[in-house]
N, C-alpha and C positions, 0 to 999 in steps of 0.2 A: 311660566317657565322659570324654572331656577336658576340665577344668576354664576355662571363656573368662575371658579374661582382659579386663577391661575398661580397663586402660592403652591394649593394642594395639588395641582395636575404637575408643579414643579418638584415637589416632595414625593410624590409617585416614580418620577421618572429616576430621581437619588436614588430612592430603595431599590432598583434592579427591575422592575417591575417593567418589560417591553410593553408596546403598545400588540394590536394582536398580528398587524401586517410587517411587524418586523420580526416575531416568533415564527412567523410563517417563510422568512425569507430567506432562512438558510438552507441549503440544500441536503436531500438525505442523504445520512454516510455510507448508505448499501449502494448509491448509486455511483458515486466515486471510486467504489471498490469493485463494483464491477466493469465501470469502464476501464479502469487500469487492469486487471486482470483480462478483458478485450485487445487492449494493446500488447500484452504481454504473451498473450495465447495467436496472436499476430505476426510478432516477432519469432512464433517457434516455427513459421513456416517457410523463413526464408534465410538464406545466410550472403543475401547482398550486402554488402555493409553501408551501401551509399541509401538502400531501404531502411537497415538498422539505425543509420544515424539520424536521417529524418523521426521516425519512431519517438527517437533521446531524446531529437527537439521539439516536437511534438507536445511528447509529457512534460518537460524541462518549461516550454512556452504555457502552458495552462497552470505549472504550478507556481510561477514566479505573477501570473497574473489573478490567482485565486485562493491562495494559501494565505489563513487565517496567521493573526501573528498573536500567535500563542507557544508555551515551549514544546510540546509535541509536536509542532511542524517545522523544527528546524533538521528532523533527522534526515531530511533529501538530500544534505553533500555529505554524508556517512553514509548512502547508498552507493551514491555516485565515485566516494572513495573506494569501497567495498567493488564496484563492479570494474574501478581500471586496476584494483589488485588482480581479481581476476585473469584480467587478460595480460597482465605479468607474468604471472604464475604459469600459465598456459606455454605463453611463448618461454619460458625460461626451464619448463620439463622439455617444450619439442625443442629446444637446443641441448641440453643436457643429454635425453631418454631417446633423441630421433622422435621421426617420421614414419606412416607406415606408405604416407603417398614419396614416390619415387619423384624422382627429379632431376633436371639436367644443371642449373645454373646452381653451382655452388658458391656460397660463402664464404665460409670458412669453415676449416678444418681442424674439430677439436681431438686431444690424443687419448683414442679408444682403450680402452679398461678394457681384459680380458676376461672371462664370467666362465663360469663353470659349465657342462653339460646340460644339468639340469633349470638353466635360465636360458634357454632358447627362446629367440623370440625377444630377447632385452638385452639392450646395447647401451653403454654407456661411453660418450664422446662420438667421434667419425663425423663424415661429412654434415653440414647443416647447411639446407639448400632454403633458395627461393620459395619453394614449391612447397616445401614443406610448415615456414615457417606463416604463407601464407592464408593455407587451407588452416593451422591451429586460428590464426587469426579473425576467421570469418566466422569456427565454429564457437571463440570464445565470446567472443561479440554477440552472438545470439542468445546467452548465458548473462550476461551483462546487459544489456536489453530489457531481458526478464529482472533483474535485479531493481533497477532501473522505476521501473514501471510501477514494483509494489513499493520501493520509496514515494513515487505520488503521490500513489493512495494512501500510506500512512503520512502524509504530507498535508495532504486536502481533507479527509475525512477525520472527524472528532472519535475516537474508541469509545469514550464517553458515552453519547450518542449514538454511538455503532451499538455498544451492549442494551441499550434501550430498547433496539428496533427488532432482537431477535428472537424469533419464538420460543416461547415459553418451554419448551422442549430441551430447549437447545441452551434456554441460559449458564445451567452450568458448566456445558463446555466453552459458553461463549468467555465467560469469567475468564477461566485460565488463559484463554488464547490472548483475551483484549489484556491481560495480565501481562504476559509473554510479548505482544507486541509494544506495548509502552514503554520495555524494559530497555531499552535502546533508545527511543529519545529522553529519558530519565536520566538516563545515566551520562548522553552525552550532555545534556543540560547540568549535571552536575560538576563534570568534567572541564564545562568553559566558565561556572560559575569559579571553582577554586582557583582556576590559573586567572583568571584576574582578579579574584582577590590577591594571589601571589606576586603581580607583577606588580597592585598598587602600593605591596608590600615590599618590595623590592627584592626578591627572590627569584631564582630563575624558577622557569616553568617547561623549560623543554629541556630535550635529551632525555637519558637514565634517570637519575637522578631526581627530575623536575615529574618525571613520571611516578617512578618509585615513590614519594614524598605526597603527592596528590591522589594515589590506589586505595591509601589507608583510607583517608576520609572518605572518599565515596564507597569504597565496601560497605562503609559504617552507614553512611546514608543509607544504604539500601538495605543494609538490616533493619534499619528504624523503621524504612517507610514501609516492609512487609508485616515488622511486628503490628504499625499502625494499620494498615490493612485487612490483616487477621483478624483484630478487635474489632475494626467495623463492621467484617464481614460478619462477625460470629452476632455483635449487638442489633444488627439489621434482621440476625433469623436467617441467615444464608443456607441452604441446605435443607430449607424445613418443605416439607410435603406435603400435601393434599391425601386424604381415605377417597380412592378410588375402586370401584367391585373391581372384583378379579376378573370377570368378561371384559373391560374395557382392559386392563392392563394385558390381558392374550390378543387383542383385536390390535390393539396399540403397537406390540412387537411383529404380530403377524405383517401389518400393513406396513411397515419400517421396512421388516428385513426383504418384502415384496418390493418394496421399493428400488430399494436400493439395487437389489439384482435384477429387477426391468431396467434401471437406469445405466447399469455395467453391461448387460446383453445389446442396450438400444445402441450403447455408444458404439462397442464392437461392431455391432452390424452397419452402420454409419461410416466406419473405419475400412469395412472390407468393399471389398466389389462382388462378393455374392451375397451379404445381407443387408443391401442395398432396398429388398423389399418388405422386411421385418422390421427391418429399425427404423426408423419414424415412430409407427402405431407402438412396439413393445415402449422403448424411450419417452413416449408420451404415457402410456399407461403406468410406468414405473414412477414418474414425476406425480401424476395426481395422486397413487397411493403410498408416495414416502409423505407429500403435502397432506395427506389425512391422517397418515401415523404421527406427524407433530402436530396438528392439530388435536388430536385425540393426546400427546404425550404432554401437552401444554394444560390440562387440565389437574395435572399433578401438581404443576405449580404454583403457589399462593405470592402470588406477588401484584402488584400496581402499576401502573405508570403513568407518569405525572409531565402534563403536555407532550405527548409521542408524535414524533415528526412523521410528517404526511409525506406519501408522497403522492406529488405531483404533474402535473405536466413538462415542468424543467426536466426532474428525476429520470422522465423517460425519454425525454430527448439524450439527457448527456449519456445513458446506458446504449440506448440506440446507435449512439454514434460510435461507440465502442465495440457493439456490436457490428456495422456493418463495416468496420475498418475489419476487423476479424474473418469476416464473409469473405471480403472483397479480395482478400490475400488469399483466402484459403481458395478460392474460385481462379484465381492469377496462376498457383503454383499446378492446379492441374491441368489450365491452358496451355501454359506457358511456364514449365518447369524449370529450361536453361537459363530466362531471364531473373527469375528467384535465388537462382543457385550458380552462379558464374563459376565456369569451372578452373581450373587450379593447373591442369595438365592436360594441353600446352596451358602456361600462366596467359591470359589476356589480362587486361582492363577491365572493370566492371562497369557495366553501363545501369544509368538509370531510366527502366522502364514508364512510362509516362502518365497510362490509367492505374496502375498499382502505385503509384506516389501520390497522384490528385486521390485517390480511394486512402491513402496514408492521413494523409490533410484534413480530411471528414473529420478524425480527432480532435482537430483545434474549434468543437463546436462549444465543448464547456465554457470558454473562455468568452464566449461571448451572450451564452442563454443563462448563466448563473450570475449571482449578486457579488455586487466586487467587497472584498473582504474590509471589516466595519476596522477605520484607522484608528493606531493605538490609542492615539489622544483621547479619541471621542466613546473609547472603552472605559477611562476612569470615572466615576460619579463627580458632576461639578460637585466645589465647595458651596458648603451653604454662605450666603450672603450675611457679612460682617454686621452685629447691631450696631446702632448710631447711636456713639456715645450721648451719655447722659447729660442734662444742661439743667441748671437750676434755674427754674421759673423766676420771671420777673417780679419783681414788688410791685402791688398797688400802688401808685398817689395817694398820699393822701389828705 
């Protein structure tokens, strides 16, 4: 048996090179994004807000305890920005534009613009009630929610990674999207990169000004880093195709567009109360022949993939659980509609229901079946070890 050498197993570890149970130990990024997307197809079933909030801290609690530290995950409070504009904006058109729900308890009273004939129906100023400003608030929150939620997922989930795992079919729309989604933590990464450069510079970095003055360069960035993208893309052969007969590329489209329209009839009938007995079997059958039209579309394309993340048994727990929070609401609000939906007129209090919150909760399962995220420190490669200085050998006697 060969004697291991722990020099070379310490110069393996330098060069990047995981061992195989730590490549294995990240979680896949389809599975992140479908549980957020679970949470967020959750959130469109109910307009409690003491449900919505739970929801926020829900995803907010798994992403603060599994978010990789890398700069594409810090766009979560540029969602979380983005979703209380939202509910600004909301309440600050139903104070301006009205209410269409009525209402007893008035606010205030702003002074009503008169509008022409032909703007019936649109009010600018007049009373702004309780009732009114409350039902915007439940509905924008549901909206915010949804916001919310795909900030996790671009928050947990590597795009990287993401575009690796997608079928061959589908890579080059995946490109543009995982393109499209990076574009926003990119840019806010470059955005806190200059303002502290500015500030160690002693320059302001806020207001107009601090704004205007840091625009230019990150434009510039981001023309750089498309031109540099371009190049890569074009030097990698991006776009290049496979000779497929023409039978398979008719079988290909055929089982695509079958697809796709089983899977738009299953869901309709899932939706209604009289195709309650079609949709399942259509829904199922339009899923296996979209899955065979990318199968069969994935042969077009000539590309690789170099260590392709598995997935797992984690993978389907943290999906599952996103899934049955999803169920669990969607099951509550046809029980139990009033509790989902608190109503606005007479104004009550909203109460929180007790099996639809513990069913909210199931969501905090990622945070505890995935790998806690590898810390920064132990991300850089040790230095290699300093040689010992040289000594000049001793004289003989002699």
């Amino acid at each position: 048996m060969r004697p291991t050498d722990p020099a070379r197993n310490r110069v393996t570890r330098v060069r990047g090179v995981p061992p195989r149970d730590q490549r294995l130990g990240a979680l896949h990024p389809g599975a992140w994004w479908l549980w957020a997307l679970a949470l967020g197809t959750a959130a469109t079933r109910t307009t409690n807000p003491l449900l919505l909030a739970l929801l926020i801290a829900v995803s907010a609690y798994v992403v603060v305890a599994r978010r990789p530290h890398a700069p594409w995950s810090r766009s979560y409070g540029a969602f979380v920005k983005l979703a209380l504009a939202v509910l600004l904006i909301r309440l600050l058109f139903t104070t301006v534009l009205g209410s269409p729900i009525p209402g007893t308890h008035t606010l205030l009273t702003l002074p009503e613009v008169p509008l022409p004939d032909w703007a019936q129906g649109i009010r600018l100023g007049g009373r702004v009630t309780a009732e009114g400003l409350t039902f915007a608030l439940y509905d924008a929150m549901k909206l915010a929610t949804l916001l919310i939620c795909v900030g996790a997922a671009n928050a947990l989930a590597n795009p990287t990674r993401l575009l690796k795992s997608l079928p061959g079919a589908l890579y080059e729309m995946g490109v543009a999207v995982v393109v499209a989604l990076t574009f926003a933590p990119n840019l806010i990464a470059d955005v806190q990169r200059l303002r502290a450069a500015r500030r160690l510079r002693g320059r302001p970095d806020r207001g107009v000004r601090g704004l205007l003055q840091v625009g230019l360069p990150v434009l510039e960035g981001a023309l750089e880093r498309s031109v540099s993208l371009a190049a890569a893309m074009d030097a990698r052969g991006y776009g290049r195709t496979a000779r497929v007969p023409a039978a398979v590329r008719r079988t290909t489209a055929a089982l695509t567009l079958t697809g796709l329209l089983g899977v738009c009839a299953g869901t309709y009938g899932l939706l209604t109360a009289a195709g309650g007995t079609y949709g399942v079997p259509v829904l199922l059958i339009g899923v296996a022949a979209a899955l065979a039209g990318l199968w069969l579309g994935g042969r077009r394309t000539v590309r690789t993939r170099y260590r392709p993340d598995r997935w797992d048994a984690r993978a389907w727990l943290v999906t599952a659980s996103g899934a049955a929070v999803a169920a669990l609401l969607f099951l509550a609000a046809a029980r139990d509609p009033a509790a989902l939906h608190p109503g606005v007129v007479p104004l009550v209090a909203p109460s929180l229901p007790l099996w639809p919150a513990a069913a909210v909760l199931v969501g905090l399962l990622p945070a505890f079946v995935t790998p806690a995220p590898e810390p920064a420190a132990a991300r850089a490669p040790a230095p290699a070890p300093a040689p010992a200085p040289a000594t000049k050998p001793a004289k003989e006697p002699s």
